[in-house]
N, C-alpha and C positions, 0 to 999 in steps of 0.2 A: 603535777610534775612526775615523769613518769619513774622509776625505782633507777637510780645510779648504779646498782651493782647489775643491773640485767644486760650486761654487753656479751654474750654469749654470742649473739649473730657476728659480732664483732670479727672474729673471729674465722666465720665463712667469709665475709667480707673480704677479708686480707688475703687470704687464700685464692677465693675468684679472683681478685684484681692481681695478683699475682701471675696466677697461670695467665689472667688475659694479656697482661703485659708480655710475658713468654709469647703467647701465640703473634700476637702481635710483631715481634720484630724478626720471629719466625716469617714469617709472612711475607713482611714488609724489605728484608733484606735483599732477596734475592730478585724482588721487581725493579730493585734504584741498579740493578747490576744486568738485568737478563730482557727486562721488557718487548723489547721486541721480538724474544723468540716462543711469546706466549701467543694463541691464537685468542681470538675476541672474547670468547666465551671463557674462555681460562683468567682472563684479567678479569673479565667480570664479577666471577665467583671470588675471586683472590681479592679483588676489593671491597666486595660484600662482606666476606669473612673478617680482611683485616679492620673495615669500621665497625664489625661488629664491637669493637673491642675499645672505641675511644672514651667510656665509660670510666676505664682501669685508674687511670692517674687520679681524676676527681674524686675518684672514692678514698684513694687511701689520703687525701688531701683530707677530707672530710674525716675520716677514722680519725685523724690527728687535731682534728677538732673535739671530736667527741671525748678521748683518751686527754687532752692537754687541758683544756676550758673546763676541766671538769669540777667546779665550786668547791669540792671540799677538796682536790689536789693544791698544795701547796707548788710552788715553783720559783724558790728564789732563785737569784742568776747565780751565786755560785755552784747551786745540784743541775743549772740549765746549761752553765760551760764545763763542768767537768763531766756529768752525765752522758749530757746529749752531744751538742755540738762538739765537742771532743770526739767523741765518736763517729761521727760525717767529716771530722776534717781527716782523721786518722784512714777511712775508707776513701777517702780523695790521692792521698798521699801512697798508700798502699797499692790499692787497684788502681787508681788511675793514674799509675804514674808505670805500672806492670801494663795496662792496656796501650798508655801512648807509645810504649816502648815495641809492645808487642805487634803494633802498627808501623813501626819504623824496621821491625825484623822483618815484616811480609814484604815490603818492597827489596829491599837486595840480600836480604839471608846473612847481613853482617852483624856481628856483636863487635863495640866499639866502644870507650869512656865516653865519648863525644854523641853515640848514639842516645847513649842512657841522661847525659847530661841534656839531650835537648827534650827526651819523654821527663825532663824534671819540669824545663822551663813550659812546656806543653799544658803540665799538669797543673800547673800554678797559672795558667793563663784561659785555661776552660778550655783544652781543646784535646779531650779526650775522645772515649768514644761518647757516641749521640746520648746513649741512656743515661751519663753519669750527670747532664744536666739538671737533675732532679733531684740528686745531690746537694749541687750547687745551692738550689734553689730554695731546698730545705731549709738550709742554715737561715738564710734571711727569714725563711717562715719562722721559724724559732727564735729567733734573737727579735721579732716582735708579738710574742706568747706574752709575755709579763703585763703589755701593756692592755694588749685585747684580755687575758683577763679581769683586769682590775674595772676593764669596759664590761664586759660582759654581766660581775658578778655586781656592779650595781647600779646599770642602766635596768628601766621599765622593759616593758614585753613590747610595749607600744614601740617605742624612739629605737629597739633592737630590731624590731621588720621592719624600720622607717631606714634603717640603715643599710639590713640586709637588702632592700629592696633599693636602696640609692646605688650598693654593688655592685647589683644584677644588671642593671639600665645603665651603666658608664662602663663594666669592664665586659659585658655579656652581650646586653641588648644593639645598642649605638655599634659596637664595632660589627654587629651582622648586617645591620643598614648598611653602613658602606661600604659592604662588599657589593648593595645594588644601588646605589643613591647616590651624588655624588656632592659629599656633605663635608663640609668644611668647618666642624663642630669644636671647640675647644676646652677640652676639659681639665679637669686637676689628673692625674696619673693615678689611678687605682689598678691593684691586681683582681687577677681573677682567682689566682690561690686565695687572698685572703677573704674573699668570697666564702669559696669551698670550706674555707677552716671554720667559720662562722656560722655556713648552713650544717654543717656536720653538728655541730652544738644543738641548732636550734631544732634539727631534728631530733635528735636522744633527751633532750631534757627538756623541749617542751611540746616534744610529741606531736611534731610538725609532718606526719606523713600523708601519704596518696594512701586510699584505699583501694584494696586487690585489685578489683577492675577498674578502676582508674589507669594503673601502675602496667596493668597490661596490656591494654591500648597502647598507654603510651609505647612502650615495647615493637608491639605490632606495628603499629604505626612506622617506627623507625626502622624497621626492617624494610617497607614497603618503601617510604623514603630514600633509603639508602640504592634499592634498585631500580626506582624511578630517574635518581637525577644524572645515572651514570649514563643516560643516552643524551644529554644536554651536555657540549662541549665545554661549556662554561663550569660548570660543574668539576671538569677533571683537573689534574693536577700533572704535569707531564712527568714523567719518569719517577712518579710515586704510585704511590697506592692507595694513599691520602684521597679523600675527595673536599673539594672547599667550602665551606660554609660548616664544616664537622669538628674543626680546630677545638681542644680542650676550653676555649671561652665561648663557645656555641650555645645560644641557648639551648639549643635543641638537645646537645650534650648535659648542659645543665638539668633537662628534664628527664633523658635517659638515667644519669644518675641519679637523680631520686625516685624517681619508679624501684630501679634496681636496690638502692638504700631501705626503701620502704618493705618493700617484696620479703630482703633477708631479716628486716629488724620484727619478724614473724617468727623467727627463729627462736624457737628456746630450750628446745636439747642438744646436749653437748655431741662430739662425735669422737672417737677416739683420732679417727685419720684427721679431723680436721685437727684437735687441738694440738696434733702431732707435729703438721706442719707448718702451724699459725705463727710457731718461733723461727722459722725459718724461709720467713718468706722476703726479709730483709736481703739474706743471703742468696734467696734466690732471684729477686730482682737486681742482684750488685753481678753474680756471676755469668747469668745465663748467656749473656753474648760470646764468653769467650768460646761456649761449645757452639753459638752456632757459626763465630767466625772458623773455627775449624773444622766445622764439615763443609760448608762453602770454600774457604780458602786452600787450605789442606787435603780434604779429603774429596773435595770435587764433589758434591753429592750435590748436585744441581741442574735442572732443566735442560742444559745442555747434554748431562750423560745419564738422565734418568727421568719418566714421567712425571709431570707437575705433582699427580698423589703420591707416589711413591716417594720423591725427595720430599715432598711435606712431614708425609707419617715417619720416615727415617728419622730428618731433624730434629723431628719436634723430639720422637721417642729419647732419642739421643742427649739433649738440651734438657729435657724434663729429668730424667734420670740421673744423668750429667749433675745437673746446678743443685737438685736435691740430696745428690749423696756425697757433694763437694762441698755442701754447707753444713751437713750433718757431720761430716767430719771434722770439718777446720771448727767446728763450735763443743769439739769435745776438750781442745785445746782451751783450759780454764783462760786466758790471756783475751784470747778472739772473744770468747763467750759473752765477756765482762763488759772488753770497749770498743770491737771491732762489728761481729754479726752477733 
């Protein structure tokens, strides 16, 4: 078993899936809004780009495996609801109830009691913006942590891949089939997060990785992949940028994240920039959208009054500087620090 305390990559980890998430909805916003004023070759790159990036969620799904399951952490449920989940409910009620709001401003420019009163009922009913889904989603991941570790720390190695691998085949494998097969399979309801949470463990502690060139095929491979299937119609997704069969329970995605998991858990010097940001990456996946809804919305920096690269590098620069020095700040505020970002 490999040493508990060597989570140093850890660390790059958050940071990559971080910025990808960033690049990612950089990306992806202004195709669900502009797509047809891109020429063939511009959507092409622009979806190339954006699935480079469907790796991001599963990772940090998995960091949370590796960080929570970890045998000698303790985690009773009163340090797991005042800790944590206090903390994602408190960023639900916060942001996401300032972002439903601030979606109810862009349409008529009116401030109202009755505006704010429905970004409450919005926010209590999931219908914020797209990204705070993972939010949501969290809490249920955490609120069953207590039981997967008591599973973890003492089921066999054996009955642990017997399971991981029953995961992979009901929440991963089976739903790619039928996206080509038409299969009428009935099974018990497993996620694919609790998947990720699990393989994340069984990588760091029991040293479950791809070796380099393994890790980089795979890689390659998916690149190659990715530019292949966008000339099969089947493949596209309309008025996204999304391509099908890439969805976060993809196998395919399942093996890009561990290439990519394996790749960074090489890592074992620390970095200044990285550990700088690595507290702040919470913060910058809860913020980022509102700078890019306002250079889209607001500020017009879009395809419409500016080349595809030019509003890319704008945004993104904008968004990246933007969500880093809005989380650096609000986290100097002892309050936020503690139960917010």
């Amino acid at each position: 078993m490999e040493n508990e305390n060597s989570t140093v990559y850890l660390n790059y980890l958050r940071v990559f899936a971080a910025f990808a998430v960033l690049m990612l909805h950089v990306i992806c916003t202004p195709v669900m809004y502009y797509q047809n004023l891109y020429l063939s070759t511009e959507l092409f790159w622009v979806r190339f780009a954006r699935n480079l990036m469907n790796w991001c969620v599963p990772v940090f799904v998995m960091i949370t495996g590796v960080l929570f399951l970890n045998p000698s952490k303790e985690l009773p449920l009163s340090k797991l609801f005042k800790k944590y989940i206090s903390r994602f409910v408190l960023v639900i009620f916060t942001f996401g109830t300032l972002y439903c709001f601030m979606e109810l401003l862009f349409s008529d420019r009116n401030i109202t009691l009755g505006k704010f009163l429905l970004a409450v009922k919005n926010t209590l009913t999931g219908k914020s913006w797209d990204h705070m889904w993972y939010v949501y989603m969290v809490i249920g991941l955490y609120l069953l942590l207590p039981p997967m570790k008591i599973f973890v720390n003492n089921v066999s190695d054996k009955l642990l891949y017997f399971t991981l691998g029953i995961l992979f085949l009901f929440s991963s494998i089976i739903p790619y089939l039928q996206q080509f097969m038409d299969l009428n399979l009935q099974f018990p309801c497993v996620s694919i997060y609790l998947f990720y949470l699990l393989f994340g463990y069984v990588i760091h502690y029991k040293n479950f990785c791809l070796k380099k060139i393994f890790a980089v095929i795979i890689l390659i491979s998916y690149c190659i992949y990715i530019s292949l299937i966008q000339f099969n119609s089947f493949f596209l997704i309309e008025n996204n940028a999304f391509l099908r069969t890439l969805g976060y329970e993809s196998p395919i995605v399942v093996f890009v994240a561990f290439a990519i998991f394996s790749l960074c858990k090489n890592i074992k010097n620390e970095s200044r920039i990285i550990t700088f940001m690595a507290p702040l990456t919470f913060g910058i996946y809860i913020m980022h959208p509102f700078f890019i809804n306002f250079c889209y919305k607001v500020f017009h920096i879009t395809i419409e009054n500016y080349s595809l690269i030019i509003s890319l590098v704008i945004v993104s620069l904008i968004t990246i500087i933007g969500s880093l020095f809005a989380t650096w700040v609000l986290r100097l505020i002892p309050f936020v620090r503690r139960h917010i970002l």
